[in-house]
N, C-alpha and C positions, 0 to 999 in steps of 0.2 A: 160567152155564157148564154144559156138558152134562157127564155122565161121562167121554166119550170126550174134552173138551177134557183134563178134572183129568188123565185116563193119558196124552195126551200130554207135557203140561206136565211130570208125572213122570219121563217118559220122559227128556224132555231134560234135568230137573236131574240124572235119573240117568247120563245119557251126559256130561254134564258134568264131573261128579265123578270118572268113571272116567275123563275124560281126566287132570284135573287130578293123580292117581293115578299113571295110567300114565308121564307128564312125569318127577316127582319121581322115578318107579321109576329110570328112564333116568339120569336126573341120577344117582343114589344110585350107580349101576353104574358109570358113566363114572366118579365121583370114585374109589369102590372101586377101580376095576382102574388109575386110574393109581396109588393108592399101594402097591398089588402088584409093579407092573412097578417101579416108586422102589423097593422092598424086595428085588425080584429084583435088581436093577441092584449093591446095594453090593457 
């Protein structure tokens, strides 16, 4: 494996990861804000 293979392969688990991140971020907001709008609502 060359250098530039290992910094690809890096590359990708690191774009990976910041998907896998960025998902849960989303997720975490959508649940948050529907139990704001539930707490606005009573």
């Amino acid at each position: 494996m060359t250098k530039k293979d290992k910094q690809l392969e890096l590359k990708d688990k690191i774009v990976k990861g910041l998907e896998k991140v960025y998902e849960k971020l989303i997720i975490f907001k959508k649940e948050k804000n529907s139990e704001t709008c539930y707490y606005a609502r009573r």
